[in-house]
C-alpha positions in Angstrom: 0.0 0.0 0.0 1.5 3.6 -1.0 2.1 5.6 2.0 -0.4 8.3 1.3 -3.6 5.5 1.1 -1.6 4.3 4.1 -1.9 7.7 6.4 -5.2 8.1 5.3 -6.1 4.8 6.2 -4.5 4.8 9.8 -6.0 7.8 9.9 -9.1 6.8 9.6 -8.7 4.1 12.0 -7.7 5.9 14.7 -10.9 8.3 14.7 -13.2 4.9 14.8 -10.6 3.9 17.5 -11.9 6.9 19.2 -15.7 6.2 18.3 -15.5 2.6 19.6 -14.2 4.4 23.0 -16.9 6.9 23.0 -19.8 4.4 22.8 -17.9 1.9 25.5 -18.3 5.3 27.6 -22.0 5.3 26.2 -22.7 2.3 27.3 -21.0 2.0 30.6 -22.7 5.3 31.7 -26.3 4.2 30.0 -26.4 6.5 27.8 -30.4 7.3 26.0 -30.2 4.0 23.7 -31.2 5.6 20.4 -28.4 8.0 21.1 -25.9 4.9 21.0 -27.5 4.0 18.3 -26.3 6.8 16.1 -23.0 6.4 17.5 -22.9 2.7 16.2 -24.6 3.3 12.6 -21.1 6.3 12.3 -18.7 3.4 13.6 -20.5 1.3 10.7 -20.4 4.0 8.5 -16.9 5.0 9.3 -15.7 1.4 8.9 -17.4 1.5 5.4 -15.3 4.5 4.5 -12.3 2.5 5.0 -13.3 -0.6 3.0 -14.1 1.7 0.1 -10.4 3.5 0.1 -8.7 0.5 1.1 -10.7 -1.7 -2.1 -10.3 1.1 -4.5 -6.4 1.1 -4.2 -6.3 -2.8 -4.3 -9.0 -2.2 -8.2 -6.4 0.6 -9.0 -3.0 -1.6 -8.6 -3.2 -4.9 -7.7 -6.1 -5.7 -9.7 -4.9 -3.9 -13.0 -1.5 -5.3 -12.4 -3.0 -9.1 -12.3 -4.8 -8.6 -15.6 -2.0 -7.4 -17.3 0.5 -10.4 -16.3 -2.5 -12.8 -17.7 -3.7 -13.6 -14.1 -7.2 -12.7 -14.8 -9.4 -15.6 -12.6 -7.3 -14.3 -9.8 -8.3 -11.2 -9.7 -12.2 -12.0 -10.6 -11.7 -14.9 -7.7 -10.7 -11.9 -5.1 -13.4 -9.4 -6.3 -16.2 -12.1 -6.0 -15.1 -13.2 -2.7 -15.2 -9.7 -1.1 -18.5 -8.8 -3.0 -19.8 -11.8 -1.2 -18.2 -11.0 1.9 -20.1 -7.5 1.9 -23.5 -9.1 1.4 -23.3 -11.6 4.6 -24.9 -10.0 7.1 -23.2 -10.9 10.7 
């Protein structure tokens, strides 16, 4: 990963780092539940933010770079793998 996608990612990370500590305080001082709530669906959201960056880079290089050295199913294989991941719901 080029350091720039790299920072941004981190980035990232550590202000849902921060998020994931506010709701524990949330919850530990019982906090008005819809109120956590919100906090949770921006942690979800947040994390989404991530996945997009981190997938777009991986379309952008790794991807391109597979299809020109003739390693197409790879690259479908990976694509349709995460696609699928995304649907599941946990």
């Amino acid at each position: 990963m080029k350091q720039d996608t790299k920072r941004k990612v981190i980035r990232r990370l550590r202000i849902i780092e921060g998020q994931i500590r506010g709701l524990q305080n949330m919850i530990e001082h019982d906090a008005y539940c819809i109120h956590i709530l919100h906090q949770s669906a921006a942690v979800k959201e947040a994390l989404s933010g991530v996945e997009d960056l981190v997938l777009e880079k991986h379309l952008k290089t790794h991807v391109v770079d597979q299809v020109k050295r003739g390693k197409e199913e790879k690259a479908i294989n990976e694509i349709l793998t995460i696609y699928k991941l995304s649907r599941k719901k946990i």
